[in-house]
N, C-alpha and C positions, 0 to 999 in steps of 0.2 A: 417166708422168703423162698422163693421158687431157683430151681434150679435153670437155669440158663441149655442146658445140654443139647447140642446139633442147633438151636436157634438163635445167634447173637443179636438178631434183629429187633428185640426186645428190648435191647440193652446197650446202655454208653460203654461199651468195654466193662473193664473190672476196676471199678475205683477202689475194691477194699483191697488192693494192691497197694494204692499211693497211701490210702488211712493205716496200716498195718505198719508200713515201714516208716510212717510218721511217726510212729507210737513208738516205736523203736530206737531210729537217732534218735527222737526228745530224750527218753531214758536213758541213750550210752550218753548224751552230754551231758548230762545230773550224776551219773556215773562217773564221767572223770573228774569231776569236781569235787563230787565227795570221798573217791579214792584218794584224790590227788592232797586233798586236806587232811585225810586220816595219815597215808604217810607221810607229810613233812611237817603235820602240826599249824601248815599255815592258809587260813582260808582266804579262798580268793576275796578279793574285792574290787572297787573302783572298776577299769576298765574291763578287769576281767568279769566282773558282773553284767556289765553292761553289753557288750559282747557274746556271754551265754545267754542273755536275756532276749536278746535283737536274735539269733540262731533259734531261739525256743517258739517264740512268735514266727518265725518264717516258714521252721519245719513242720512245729508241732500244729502251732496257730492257722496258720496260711496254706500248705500245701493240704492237711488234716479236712481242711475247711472243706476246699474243692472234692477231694474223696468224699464227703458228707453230701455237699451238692449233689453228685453225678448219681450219689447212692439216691436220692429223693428221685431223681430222675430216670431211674430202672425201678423204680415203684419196691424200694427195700428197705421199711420201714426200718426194722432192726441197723442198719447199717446207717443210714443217714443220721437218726436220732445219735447215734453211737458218737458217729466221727466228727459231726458240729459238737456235744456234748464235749467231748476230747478235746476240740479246738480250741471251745471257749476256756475250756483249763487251762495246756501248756500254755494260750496267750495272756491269760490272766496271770502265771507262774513268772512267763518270760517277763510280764511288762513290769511285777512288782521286783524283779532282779535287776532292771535298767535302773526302779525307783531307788532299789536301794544302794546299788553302784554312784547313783549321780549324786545320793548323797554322805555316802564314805567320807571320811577325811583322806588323803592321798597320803598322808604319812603311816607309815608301819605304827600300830596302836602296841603290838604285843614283843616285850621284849623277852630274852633269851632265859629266862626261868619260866614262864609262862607261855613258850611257843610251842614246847613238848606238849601242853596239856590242852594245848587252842584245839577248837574244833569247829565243823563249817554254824555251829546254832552261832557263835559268837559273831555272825555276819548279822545274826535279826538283833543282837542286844543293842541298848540306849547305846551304850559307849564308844560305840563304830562308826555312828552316826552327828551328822552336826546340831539337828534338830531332835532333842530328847522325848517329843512330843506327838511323835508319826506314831508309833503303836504299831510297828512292820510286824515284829511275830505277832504278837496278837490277834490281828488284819488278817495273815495269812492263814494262821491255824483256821479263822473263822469261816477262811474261803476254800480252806483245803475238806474241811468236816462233812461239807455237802457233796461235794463231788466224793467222798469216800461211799456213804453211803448210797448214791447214783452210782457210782463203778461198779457196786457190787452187786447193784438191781440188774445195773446190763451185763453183768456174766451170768448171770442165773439166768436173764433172757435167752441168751447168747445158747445155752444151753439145749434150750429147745430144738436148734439151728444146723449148729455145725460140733465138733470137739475142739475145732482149731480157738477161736475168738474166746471162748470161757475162762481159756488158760493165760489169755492177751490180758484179758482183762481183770480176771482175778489177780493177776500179777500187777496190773496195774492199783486194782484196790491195795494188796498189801503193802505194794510201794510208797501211795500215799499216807496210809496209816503212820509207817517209818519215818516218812518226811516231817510228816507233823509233828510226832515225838520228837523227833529229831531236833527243834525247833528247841526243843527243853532241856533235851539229854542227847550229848553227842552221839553216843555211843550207835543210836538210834540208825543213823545214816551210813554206817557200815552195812549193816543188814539190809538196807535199801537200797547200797550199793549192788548189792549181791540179787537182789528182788528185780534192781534195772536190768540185770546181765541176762537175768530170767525174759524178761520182757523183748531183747535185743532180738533173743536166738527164738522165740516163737514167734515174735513176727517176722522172720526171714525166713524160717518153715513154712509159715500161712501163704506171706504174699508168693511166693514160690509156687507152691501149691494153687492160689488161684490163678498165677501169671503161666504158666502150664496149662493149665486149666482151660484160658481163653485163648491160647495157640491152637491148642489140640484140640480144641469143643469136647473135652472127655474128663473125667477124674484121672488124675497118674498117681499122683501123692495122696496117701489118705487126711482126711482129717474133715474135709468137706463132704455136704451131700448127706450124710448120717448125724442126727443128731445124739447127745448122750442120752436122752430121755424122751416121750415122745410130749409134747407141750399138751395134749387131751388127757394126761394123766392127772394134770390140776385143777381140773372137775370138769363136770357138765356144764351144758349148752343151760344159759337161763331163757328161760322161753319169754319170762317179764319182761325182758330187756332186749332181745331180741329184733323187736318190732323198730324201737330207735335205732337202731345198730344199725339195720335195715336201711333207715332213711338215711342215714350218712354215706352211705355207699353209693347211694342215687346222684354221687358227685363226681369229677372227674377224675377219673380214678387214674391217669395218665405220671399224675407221682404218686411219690407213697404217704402216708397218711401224717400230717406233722401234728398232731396232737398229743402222741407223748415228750416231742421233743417241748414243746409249748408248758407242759406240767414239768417237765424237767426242768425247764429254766425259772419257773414258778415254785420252784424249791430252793434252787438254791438264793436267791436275790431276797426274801424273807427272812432265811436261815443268817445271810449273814445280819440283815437290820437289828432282828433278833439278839443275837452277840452286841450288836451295837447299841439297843435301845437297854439292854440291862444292866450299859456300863461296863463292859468287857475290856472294849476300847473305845476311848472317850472321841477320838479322832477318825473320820473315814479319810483321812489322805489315801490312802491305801487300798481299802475297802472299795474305795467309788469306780479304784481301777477293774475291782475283779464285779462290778455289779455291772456297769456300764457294758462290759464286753459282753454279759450274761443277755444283757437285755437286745444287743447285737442278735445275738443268736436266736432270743425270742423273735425278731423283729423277722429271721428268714420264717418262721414257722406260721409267723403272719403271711407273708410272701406264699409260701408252698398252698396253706389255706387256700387262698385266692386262688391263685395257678389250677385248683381243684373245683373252682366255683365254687367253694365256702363261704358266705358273706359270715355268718355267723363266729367263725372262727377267726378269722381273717381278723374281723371288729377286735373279737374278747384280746386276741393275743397282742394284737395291734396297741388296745387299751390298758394292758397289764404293761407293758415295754414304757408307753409313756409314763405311767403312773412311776417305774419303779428308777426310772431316769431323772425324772423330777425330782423325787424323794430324797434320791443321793446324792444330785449337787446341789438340795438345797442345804441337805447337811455338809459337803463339803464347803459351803460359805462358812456355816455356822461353824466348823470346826475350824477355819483359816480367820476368819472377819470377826467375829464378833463370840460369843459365851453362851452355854445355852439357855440361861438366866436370862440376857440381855434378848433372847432369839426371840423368849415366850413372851417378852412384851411385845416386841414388832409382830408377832406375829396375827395377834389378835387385830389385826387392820385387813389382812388377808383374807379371801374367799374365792380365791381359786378352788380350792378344793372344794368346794361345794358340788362344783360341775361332775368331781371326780364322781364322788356318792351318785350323783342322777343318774351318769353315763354306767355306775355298775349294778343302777336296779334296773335303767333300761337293759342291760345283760341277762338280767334275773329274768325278765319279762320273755325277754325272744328265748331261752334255755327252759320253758315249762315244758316244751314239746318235746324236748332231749329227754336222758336218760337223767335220774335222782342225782346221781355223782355231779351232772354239770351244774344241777339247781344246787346240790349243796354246793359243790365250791362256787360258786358265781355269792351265792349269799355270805358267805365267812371273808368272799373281798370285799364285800361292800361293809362288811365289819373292820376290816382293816383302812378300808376308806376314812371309815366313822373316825377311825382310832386318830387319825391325822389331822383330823378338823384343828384350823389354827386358836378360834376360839377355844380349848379345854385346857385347863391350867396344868402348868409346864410340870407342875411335880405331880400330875396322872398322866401326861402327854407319852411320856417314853415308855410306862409302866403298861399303860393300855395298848399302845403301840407293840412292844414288845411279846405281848399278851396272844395277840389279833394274828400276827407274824407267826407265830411259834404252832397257832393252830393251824392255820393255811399252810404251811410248810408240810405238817403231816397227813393232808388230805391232798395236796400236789404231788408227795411223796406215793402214796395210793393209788392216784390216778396216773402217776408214769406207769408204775407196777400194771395197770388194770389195762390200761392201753395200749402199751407193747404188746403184753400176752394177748390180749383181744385181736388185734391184729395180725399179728405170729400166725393164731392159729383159725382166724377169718371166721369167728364166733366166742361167743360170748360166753368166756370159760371163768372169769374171774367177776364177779357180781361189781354192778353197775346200778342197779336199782330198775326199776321202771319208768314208764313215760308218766309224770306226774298228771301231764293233762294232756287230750288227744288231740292231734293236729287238725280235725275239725273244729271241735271246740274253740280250739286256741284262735283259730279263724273268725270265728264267730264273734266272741268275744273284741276283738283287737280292729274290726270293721267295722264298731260302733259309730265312729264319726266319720265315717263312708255312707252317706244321709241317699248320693243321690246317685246312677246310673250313669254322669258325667262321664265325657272319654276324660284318661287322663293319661298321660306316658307313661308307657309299660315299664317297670325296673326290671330287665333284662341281666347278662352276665356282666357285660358291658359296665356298669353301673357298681359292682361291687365297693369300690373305693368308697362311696358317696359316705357311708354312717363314717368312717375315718375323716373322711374331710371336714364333718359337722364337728366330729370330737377333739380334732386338732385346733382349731379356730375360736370354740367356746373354750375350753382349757386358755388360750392363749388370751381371748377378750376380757372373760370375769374376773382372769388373776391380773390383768392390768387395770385395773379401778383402784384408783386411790386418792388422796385428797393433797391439798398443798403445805399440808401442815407433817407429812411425815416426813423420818430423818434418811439418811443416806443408808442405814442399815437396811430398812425396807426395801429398798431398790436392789443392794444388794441378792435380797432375799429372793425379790419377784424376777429377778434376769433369767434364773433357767423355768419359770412356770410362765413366761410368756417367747423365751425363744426356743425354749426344746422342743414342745409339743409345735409352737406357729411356725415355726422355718424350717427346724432339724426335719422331727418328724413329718411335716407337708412336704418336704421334697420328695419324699418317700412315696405320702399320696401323688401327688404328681408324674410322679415315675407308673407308677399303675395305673391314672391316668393315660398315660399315652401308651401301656401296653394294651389297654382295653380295647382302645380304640376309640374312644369318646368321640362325640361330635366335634365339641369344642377343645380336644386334646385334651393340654392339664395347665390351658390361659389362668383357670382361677386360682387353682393351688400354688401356682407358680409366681402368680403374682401377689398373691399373699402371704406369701415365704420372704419376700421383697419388703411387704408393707411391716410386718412383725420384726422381719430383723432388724428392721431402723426404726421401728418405735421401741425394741430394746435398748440398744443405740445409743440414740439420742436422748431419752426420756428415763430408762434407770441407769443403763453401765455409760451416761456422761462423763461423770466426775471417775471412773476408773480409768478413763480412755484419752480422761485432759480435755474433753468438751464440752466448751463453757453451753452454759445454760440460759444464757441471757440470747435476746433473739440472734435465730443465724439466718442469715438468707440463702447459703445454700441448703439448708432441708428444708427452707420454705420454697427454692425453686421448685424440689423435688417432692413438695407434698401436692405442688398443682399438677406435676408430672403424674404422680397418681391420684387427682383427680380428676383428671380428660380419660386416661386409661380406665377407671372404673365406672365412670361415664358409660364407657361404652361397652364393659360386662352386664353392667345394665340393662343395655337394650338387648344383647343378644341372651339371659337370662330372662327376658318378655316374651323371646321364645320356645323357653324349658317351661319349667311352672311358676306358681307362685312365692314356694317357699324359696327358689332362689332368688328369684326378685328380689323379695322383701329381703335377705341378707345381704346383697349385692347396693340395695340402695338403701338401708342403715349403716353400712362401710364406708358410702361419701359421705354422711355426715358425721363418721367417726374420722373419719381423713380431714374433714374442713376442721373438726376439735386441732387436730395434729398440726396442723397447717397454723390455728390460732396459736397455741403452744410453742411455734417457732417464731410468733411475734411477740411474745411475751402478753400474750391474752386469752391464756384458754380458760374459756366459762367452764369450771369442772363440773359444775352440778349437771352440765348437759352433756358432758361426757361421761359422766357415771351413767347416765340414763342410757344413753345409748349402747354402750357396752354390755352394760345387763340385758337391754335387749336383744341385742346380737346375741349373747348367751342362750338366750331362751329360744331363740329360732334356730338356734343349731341345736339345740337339745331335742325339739321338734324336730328337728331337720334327722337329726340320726336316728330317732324311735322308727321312723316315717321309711327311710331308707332301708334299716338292717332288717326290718318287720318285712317290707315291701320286696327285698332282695332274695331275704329267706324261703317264702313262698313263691316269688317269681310272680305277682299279680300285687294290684294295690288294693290292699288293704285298710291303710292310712294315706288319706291323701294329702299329694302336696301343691294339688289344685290345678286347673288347665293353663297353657300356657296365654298368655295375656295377649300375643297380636301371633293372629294364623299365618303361615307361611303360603301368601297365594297363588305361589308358583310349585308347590309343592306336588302337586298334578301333574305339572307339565316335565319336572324334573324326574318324574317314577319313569316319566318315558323313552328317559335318556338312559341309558346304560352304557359302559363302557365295553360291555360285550351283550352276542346274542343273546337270549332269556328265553325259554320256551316253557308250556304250560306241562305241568306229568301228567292233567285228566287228560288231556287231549292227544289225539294218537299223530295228530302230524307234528305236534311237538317233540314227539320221543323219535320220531321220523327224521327231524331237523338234526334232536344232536346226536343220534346214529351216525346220519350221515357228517356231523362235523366228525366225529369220532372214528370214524373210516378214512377220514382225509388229515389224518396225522393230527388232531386235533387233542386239546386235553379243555376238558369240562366238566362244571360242577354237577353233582347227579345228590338225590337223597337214596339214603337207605333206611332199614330200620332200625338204626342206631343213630349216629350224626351225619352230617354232607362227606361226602367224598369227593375225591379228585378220580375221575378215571381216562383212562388212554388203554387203544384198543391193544390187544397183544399183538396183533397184526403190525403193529407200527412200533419198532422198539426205540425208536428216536423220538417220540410224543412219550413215552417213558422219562427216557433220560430229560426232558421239559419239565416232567415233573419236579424232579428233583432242585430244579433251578429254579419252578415258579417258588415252591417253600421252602425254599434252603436247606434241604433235607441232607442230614448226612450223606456221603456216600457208602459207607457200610452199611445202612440200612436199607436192607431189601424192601420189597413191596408184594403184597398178597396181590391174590388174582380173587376177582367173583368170577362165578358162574350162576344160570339161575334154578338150577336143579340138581338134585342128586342123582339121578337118572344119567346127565350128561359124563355124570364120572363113571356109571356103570356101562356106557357104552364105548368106554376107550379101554375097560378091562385091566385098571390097574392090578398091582399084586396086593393088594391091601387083604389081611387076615379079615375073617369073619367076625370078629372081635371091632375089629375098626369100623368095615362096614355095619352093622348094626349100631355100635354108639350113632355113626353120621347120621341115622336114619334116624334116629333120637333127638339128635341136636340140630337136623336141619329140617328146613331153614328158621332160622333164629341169629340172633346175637352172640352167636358162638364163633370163632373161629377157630378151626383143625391145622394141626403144621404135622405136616405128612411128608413120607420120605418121595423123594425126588425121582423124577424116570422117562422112558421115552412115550409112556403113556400120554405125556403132555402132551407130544406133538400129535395125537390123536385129538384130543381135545380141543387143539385150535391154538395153542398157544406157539407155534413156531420160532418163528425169529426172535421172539422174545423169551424164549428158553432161557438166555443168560442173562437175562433184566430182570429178571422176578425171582422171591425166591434165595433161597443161597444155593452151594453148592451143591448138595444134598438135601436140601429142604425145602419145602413149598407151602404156603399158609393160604387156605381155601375159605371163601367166603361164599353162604348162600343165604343171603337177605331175605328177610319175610315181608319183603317188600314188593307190590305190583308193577310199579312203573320201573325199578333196579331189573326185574324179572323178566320182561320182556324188552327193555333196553339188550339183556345179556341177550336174550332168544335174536333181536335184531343183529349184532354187532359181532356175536362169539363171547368169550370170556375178554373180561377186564381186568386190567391193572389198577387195582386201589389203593389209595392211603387217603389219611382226614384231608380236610379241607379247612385245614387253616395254615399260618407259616410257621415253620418248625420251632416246639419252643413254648409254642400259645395257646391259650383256649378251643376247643371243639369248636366247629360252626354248628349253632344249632338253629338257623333259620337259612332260609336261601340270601336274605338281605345282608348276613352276616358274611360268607359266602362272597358277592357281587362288593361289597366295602371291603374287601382285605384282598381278594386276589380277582376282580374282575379284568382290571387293566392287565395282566396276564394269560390268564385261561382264554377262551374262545367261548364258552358257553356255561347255561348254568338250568336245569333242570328245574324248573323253584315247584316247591312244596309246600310251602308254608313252616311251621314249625318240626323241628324233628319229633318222634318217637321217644325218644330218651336223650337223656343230657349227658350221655357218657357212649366211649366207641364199645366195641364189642367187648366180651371176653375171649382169650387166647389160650390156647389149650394144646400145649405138647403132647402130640400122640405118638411122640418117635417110638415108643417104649411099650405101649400098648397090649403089644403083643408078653410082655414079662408079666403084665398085671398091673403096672402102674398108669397112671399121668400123672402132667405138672399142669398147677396155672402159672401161666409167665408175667396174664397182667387180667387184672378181676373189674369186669367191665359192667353192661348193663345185667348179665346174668351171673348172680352171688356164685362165686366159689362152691360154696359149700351145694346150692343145688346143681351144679356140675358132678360134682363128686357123688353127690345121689345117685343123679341118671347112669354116672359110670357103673355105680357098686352095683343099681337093678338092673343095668344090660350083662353086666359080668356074671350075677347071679342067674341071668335066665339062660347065660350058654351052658352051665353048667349042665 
């Protein structure tokens, strides 16, 4: 985690302000509760449960959350994992205290010989409650256990960091520990009273301390900036692993890394099934609150993935959130509906899961090229997969189950551990293993059925959603196949394994859809979030919903309604490839089944068929996609599209602005001169597209701002095209500085150098107060030819990416011209970029003490920055 220091520009402000002080009230309100129960003898309940519980979700849950966000979006791994990880607790804490509030009896249970000796555990016993059958403490201790030992992983991270967070957090480990006793033996929650009061008064020192902090751009308070130990103390760099580690950084490194929060949440949602499949507590009423939110939180680490161009991760986490959502309403039927006795006979009609197993060896498959840790875990879920198969008889279902769970927990447990540190310390200090098989190889291999040289659409960033879309849609198809002869438990059964994954989860896809930028937006996901949720509907939760079952002609109006609309995804999927064709028209005649179904005529043996087929071409569909995304070339094809676009020609020559060529010298000529005339255009570098406006023009700046929505505290670096032009304005910079730049430039480094009237030597005039912060200035010299004499035409440029605040890199000129051409004035086109990530950032305020910071680790790895630092420092010597 880098220091921020003289450069806010790097940074959404200081979110660990809002997470610290979150941390804080949650803990004084568990504080007065448990004070307030120790001296009067009388624990809260009913409304006042309900009440702390609604305040612990808001503070701790909700505001916790956004500090976690903003931490993802200042690329601070440590901090983001922390504060979603926090969130998804106090809202799991708060929502099981509404649960158990709502179901108190409102009458005083404890009378006056037994109110001296009450204590707050007497809120989780049977007897408080109306239903003897809920398993609250139980539930809770089992959801409390995993986040104890997760609190305690991130203050020993926390460690590495700062002194302030270690003490947050270890206070919050031993406050949980106390709660959970507490739960058994009163006594317990005094001492956790006193462990909160701990927690109060050092997050009001911390956030203090960063909130100063970012007033003053400077340390005032200690506790930040100096860690208690230095994180290289927990071994060496593995060179084995190294090479993967390597390839994951080749991603957008614009947030910070969500894959330990992703094993985090992958711990604790096993941990609790675990306690559940060994008969701990027979019930997840309770349980499904603290998994579900769990899986929430996995669901952003899917999100940040993506955000990072990770198809790979983006998939797995994406695929563990639905599996573990599934899992636990479907046991919260079983635990409300029906027996577990009675489950294991219905269940055996079910093969949804089946899909699950494919979709986590297709995981296995695309994670050969990672690091050993992601092949083993990716293998021990498809063991927990196995464990769930509805065929396997009910008295080894739980035991195997329980089994599968208990191991994956402690190798998610590992990988938070392994991940953090790794990160933290931007190498490879806590062993990972090696690349099991090399990414040539793996190429080699997996282009088998790539026979012929055919074009076929390039899967681009654009595209990442696609294996989720496949995975939501088969999950949703194979587990709706059933016959006419099963009973209403069954439907029961199949409601959340054909709405969670088809509707819940696809809106999700769909939303990523339309951040991508898709051609077609997110018409298919979206519309088949429509078609699943009322074939749940209709077809299992009728008879819970009062919908008779005998023909209805209003879901027969609306099963023609969705078959003229998929009609014509139809035809505009003749224009992608094949594989979506062939899914888009197996769907109408899974719609006409639907359609029959509403007249009391659906031929099931044709609808079994077809469902399964659907299955198997999104199964295809997602190997084809995550394969195809990972590499960024096709690999597995999904076939050309079926009718050409023959205006397609004529349309490349329409732009919504100017386009000029970078080999061509009248091109760079063209957008000079727009760029002179108050003009803002796209240019490539050698990193990703930029947006530039000349410093000549400070009003083509502030444009910028407006074309991408760019914050206003976030300043904007300047390029120039040489080092040279900075030696002939004669800044004050130490020889120390000057020799790193001459090291690091031109390249994918950027310098933040202190501020001066050297600028206006330089050419940057009028825009002195546009670039830049107060004090500071971030210099760019691209190893790029056409950036380079663009700069020679024009003077120095005001840069930032070229895309809208918030979103992927532009990494082509076409990406570029589709997201901000009807804005800009020009676009310099290149073709592909150089790298899929913007520079790296490099605080040289300090330079001269012997330090730097990285602020944000881009195309060129941290660690070889710090190299060239240690060999230029060693050679002033």
């Amino acid at each position: 985690m880098a220091s921020a220091s003289g450069f806010p520009a790097s940074f959404y402000g200081e979110p660990g302000v809002l997470g610290l002080l979150a941390n804080g009230i949650s803990a004084f309100l568990v504080l007065l509760q448990n004070f307030h129960g120790a001296r009067t003898g009388v624990p809260a309940e009913g409304v006042e449960n309900i009440l702390a519980g609604v305040h612990l979700i808001l503070i701790g849950g909700v505001c916790q959350l956004v500090a976690g966000l903003l931490s993802f979006r200042k690329y601070d791994h440590l901090s983001g994992t922390s504060f979603v990880g926090y969130a998804a607790l106090w809202a799991s804490y708060g929502a099981t205290r509404i649960f158990l509030g709502a179901n108190q009896q409102s009458t005083n249970l404890f009378n006056d010989s037994t109110m001296i000796n009450s204590t707050f555990q007497d809120l989780f016993t049977n007897n408080s409650i109306n239903k003897t059958d809920l398993f609250i403490k139980e539930s809770a201790i089992a959801g409390l256990v995993p986040y104890i030992l997760l609190s305690f992983l991130l203050a020993f991270c926390s460690a590495t960091v700062n002194y302030i967070m270690p003490f947050v957090f270890g206070a919050i480990t031993l406050t949980l520990i106390f709660e959970a006793v507490g739960l058994v033996a009163g006594w317990a929650l005094v001492v956790s009273g006193v462990l909160e009061l701990l927690i109060l008064l050092f997050a009001i020192y911390g956030s203090s301390a960063l909130l100063i902090k970012g007033l003053a751009q400077r340390y005032v308070l200690k506790g930040f900036g100096n860690p208690l130990f230095n994180v290289l103390l927990l071994g060496t760099t593995n060179g084995s692993s190294s090479q993967s580690l390597g390839q994951e950084k080749k991603k957008n490194t614009k947030y910070a890394e969500p894959m330990a929060l992703g094993f985090f949440c992958d711990t604790v949602s096993p941990f609790i099934f675990a306690f559940y499949a060994f008969n701990y507590f027979p019930s997840v009423s309770v349980a499904v609150i603290w998994i579900t939110i769990n899986s929430a939180a996995q669901l952003l680490s899917s999100y940040y993935a993506y955000m990072r161009q990770d198809c790979y991760h983006a998939t797995k986490f994406g695929l563990h959130c639905v599996f573990w959502l599934v899992k636990t309403w479907e046991e919260h039927v079983v635990s409300v509906t029906i027996s577990r006795a009675e489950a294991g006979e219905v269940r055996h009609a079910m093969v949804g899961n089946w899909f699950f197993v494919s979709a986590a060896l297709v995981l296995c498959i695309a994670s050969l090229n990672k690091d050993s840790l992601e092949l083993v875990h990716n293998s021990f879920f498809v063991l927990v997969t196995i464990s769930t198969i509805s065929q396997i008889p009910i008295e080894r279902y739980y035991i195997f189950f329980g089994v599968t769970c208990s191991i994956f927990t402690l190798l998610s447990y590992y990988g938070t551990f392994a991940r953090l540190i790794n990160t933290i310390a931007e190498k490879a200090l806590i062993p990972v293993g090696p690349q099991p098989v090399s990414t040539e190889s793996l190429q080699k291999y997996l282009s088998f059925l790539k026979r012929s040289k055919q074009h076929e659409p390039e899967d681009k960033g654009a595209q990442l959603p696609d294996a989720l879309f496949y995975l939501c849609n088969g999950v949703a198809a194979l587990s709706a196949i059933h016959s006419s002869q099963l009973g209403l438990a069954f439907f029961d059964l199949t409601v959340p394994w054909v709405l969670i994954p088809g509707a819940i989860i696809q809106a999700y896809v769909s939303r990523l859809q339309v951040q991508g930028g898709q051609r077609f937006g997110s018409v298919v996901p979206s519309f088949y979030v429509a078609i699943w949720a009322t074939w749940s509907w209709f077809r299992f939760a009728g008879h819970r919903l009062q919908i008779s079952t005998e023909p209805a002609s209003g879901f027969a109006a609306g099963s023609i309604a969705f078959l003229v609309i998929n009609a014509f995804l139809i035809l505009v999927a003749a224009y992608s490839n094949l594989v979506l064709l062939a899914l888009t028209t197996i769907m109408e005649v899974i719609i006409v089944c639907f359609l029959l179904s509403t007249l009391g005529r659906l031929p099931y043996q044709l609808e079994v068929a077809m469902l399964a087929i659907f299955a198997i071409i999104c199964l295809y569909g997602m190997l084809a996609s995550l394969v195809n995304s990972i590499f960024s070339k096709t690999l597995i094809p999904v076939g050309p599209s079926l009718i050409k676009d023959k205006k397609k020609k004529e349309s490349e020559t329409t732009y919504p602005c100017f386009v000029a060529n970078s080999r061509e010298t009248s091109g760079l000529l063209k957008i000079a001169k727009l760029l002179e005339n108050n003009g803002v255009c796209g240019i490539p570098t050698d990193t990703v597209y930029a947006l530039a406006a000349s410093c000549k023009n400070p009003s083509a700046i502030e444009k910028i701002y407006s074309i991408k929505d760019r914050p206003a505290e976030k300043p904007i670096c300047i390029c120039i095209s040489s080092v040279e032009q900075l030696v002939a304005t004669k800044p004050p910079f130490s020889p120390l500085l000057w020799e790193f730049m001459r090291n690091v430039y031109p390249g994918g480094i950027s310098c933040i150098v202190p501020k001066g009237d050297w600028l206006l030597k330089l050419g940057v005039g009028p825009a002195y107060d546009r670039v830049g912060t107060r004090d500071s200035i971030m210099i760019r010299v691209p190893d790029h030819s056409a950036t380079a004499h663009l700069c020679e035409f024009t003077g120095p440029l005001a840069i930032t990416s070229a895309n809208p605040s918030g979103e992927a890199d532009s990494t082509h000129h076409d990406m570029v011209i589709n997201r901000l051409g009807h804005k800009i004035d020009g676009v310099l086109c290149d073709g592909e970029s150089n790298e899929v990530v913007a520079s790296t950032v490099v605080n040289c305020l300090n330079i001269d003490e012997g330090t730097i910071s990285i602020l944000r680790e881009g195309c060129v790895p941290a660690l070889k920055v710090r190299q060239i630092f240690e060999r230029v420092k060693s050679n002033m010597l």
